[in-house]
Backbone as CSV, one residue per row, in Angstrom:
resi,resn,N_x,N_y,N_z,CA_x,CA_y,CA_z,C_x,C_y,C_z
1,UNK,4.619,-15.527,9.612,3.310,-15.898,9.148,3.395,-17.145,8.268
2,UNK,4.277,-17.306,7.001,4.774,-18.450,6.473,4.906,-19.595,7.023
3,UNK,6.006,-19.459,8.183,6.319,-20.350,9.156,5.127,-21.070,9.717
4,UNK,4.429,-20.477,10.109,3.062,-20.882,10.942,3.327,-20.523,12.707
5,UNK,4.555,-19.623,12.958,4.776,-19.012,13.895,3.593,-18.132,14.364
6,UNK,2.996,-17.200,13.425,2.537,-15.906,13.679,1.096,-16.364,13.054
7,UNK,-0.101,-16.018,13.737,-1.482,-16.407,13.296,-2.128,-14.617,12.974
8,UNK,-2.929,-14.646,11.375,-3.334,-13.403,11.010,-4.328,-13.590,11.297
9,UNK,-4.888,-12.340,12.325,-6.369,-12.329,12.813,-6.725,-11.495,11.909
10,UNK,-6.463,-10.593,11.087,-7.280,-9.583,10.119,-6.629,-8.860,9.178
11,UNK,-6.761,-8.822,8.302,-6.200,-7.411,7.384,-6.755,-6.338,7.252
12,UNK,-6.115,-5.229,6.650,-6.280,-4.021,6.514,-6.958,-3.503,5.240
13,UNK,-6.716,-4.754,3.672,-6.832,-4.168,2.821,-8.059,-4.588,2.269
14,UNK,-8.895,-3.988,1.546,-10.711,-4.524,1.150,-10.686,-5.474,0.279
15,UNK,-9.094,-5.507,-0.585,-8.846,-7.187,-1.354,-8.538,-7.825,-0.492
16,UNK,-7.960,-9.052,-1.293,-7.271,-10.061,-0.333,-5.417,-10.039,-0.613
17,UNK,-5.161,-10.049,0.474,-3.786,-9.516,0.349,-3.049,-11.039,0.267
18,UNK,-2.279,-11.110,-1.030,-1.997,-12.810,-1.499,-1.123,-13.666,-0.329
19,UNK,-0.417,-12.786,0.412,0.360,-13.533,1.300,-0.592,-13.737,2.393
20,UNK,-1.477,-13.543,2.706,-2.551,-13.906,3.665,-3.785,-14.445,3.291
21,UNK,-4.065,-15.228,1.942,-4.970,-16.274,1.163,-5.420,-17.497,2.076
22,UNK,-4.677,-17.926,2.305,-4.915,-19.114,3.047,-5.689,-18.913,4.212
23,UNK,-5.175,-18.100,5.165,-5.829,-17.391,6.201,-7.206,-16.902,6.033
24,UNK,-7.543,-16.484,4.999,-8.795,-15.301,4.746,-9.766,-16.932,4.671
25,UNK,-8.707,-17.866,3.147,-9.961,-18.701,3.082,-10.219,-19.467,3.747
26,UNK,-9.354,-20.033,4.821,-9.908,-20.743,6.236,-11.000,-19.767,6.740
27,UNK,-11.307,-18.697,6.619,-11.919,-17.772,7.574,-11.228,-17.456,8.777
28,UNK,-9.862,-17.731,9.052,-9.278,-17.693,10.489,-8.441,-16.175,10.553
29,UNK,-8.900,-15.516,9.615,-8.355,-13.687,9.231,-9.948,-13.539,9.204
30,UNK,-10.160,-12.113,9.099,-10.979,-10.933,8.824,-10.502,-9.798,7.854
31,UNK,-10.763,-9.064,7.196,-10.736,-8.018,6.961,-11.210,-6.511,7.225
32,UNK,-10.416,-6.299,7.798,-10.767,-4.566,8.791,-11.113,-3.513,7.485
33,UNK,-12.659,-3.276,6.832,-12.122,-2.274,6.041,-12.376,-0.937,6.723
34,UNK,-12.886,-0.975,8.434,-12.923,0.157,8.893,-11.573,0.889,9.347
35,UNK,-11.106,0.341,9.160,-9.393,0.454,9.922,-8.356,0.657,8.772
36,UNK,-7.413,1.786,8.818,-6.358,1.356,7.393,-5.663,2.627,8.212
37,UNK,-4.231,2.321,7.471,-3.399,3.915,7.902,-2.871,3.871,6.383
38,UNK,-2.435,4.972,6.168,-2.016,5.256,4.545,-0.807,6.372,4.526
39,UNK,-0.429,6.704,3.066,1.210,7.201,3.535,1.019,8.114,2.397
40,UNK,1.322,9.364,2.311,1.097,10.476,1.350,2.320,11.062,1.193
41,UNK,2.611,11.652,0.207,3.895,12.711,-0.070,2.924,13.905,-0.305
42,UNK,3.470,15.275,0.653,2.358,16.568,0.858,3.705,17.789,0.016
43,UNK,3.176,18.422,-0.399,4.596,19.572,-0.907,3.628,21.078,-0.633
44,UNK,4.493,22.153,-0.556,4.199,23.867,0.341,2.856,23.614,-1.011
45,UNK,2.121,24.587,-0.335,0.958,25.163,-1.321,1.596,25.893,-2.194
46,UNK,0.877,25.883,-3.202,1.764,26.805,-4.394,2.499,26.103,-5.154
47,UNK,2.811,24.860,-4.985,4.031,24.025,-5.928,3.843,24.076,-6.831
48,UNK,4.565,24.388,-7.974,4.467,24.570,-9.649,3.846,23.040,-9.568
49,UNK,2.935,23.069,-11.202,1.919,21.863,-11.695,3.304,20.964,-12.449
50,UNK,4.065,21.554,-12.713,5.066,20.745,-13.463,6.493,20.170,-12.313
51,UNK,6.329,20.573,-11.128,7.386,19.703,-9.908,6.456,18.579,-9.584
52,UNK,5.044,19.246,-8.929,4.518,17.850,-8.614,4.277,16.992,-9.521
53,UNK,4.217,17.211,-10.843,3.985,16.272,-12.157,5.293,15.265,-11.477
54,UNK,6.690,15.860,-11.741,7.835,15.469,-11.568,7.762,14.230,-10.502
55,UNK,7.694,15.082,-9.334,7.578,14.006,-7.717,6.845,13.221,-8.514
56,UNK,5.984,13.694,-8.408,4.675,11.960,-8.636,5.470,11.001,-9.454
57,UNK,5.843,11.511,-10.660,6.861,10.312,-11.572,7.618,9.569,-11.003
58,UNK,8.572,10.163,-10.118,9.778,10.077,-10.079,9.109,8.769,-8.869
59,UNK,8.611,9.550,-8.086,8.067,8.088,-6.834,7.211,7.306,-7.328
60,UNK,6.157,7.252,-8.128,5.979,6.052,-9.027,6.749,5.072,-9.725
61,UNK,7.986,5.589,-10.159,8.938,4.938,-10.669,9.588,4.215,-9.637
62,UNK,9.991,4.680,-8.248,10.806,4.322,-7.196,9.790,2.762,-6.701
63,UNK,8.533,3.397,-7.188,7.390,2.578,-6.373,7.352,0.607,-7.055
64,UNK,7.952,1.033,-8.497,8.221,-0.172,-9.364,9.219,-0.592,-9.372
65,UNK,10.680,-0.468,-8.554,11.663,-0.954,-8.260,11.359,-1.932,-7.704
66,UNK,11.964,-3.292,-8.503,11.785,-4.772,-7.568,12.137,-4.684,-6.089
67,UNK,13.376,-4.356,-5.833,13.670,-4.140,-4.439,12.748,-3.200,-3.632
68,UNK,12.213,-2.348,-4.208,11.315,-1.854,-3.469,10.139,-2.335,-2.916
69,UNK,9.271,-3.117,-4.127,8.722,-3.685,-4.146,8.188,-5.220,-3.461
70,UNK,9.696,-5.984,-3.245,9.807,-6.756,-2.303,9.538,-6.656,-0.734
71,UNK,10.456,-5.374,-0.365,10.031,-4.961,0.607,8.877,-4.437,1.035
72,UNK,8.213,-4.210,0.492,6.522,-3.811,0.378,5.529,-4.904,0.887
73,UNK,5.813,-6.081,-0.332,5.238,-7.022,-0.290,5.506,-8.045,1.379
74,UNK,7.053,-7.821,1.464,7.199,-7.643,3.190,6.847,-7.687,4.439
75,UNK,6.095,-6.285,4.191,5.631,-5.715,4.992,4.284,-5.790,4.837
76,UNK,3.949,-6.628,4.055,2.346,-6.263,3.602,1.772,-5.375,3.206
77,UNK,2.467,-4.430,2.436,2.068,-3.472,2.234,1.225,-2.911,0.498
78,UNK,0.300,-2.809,0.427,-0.407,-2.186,-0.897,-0.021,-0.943,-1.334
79,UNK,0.540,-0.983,-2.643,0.773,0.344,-3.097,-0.480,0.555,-4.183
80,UNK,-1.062,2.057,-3.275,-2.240,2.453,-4.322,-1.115,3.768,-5.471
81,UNK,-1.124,3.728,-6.466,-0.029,5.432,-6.909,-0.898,6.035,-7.523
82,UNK,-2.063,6.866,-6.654,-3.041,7.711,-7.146,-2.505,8.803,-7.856
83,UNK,-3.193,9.702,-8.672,-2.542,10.716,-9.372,-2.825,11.900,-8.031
84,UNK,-2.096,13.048,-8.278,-2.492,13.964,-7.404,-3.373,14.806,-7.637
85,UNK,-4.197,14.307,-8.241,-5.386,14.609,-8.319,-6.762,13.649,-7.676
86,UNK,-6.243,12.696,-7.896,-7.303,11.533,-7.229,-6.815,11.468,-5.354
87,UNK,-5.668,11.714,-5.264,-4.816,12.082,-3.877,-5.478,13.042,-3.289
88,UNK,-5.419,14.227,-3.985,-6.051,15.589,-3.183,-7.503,15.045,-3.604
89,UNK,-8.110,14.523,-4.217,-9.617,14.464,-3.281,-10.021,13.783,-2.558
């Protein structure tokens, strides 16, 4: 996409996703906000309030690793780190 190899006909996300700026403000992208796929961590019913406290931390934390983060940005990817509470509704 950098290159000018690859032309972005649209995004996924209802901002503007910074590595695809240029694109949006030519108008030569769209933004799909009917369209999105999204990525959840699910655990058995019943999970103690104090493991999922845990998970959630622990992958929030994973979620702020530069290297992680790079690769994200990558892939184009938006990290929302809802609580699991804003998750489950």
């Amino acid at each position: 996409m950098r290159s000018g190899k690859l032309k972005v006909l649209a995004v996924l996300e209802a901002r503007r996703y910074p590595g695809c700026r240029r694109a949006l403000d030519r108008g030569d992208a769209s933004r799909l906000r009917e369209a999105a796929s999204w990525f959840g961590l699910f655990g058995p019913a019943g999970l103690p309030p104090a493991t999922t406290a845990r998970l959630h931390d622990e992958l929030v934390a994973s979620l702020k690793d530069p290297d992680v983060r790079l690769k994200l940005d990558e892939l184009a990817m938006t990290v929302i780190a809802n609580t699991p509470e804003q998750f489950r509704s």
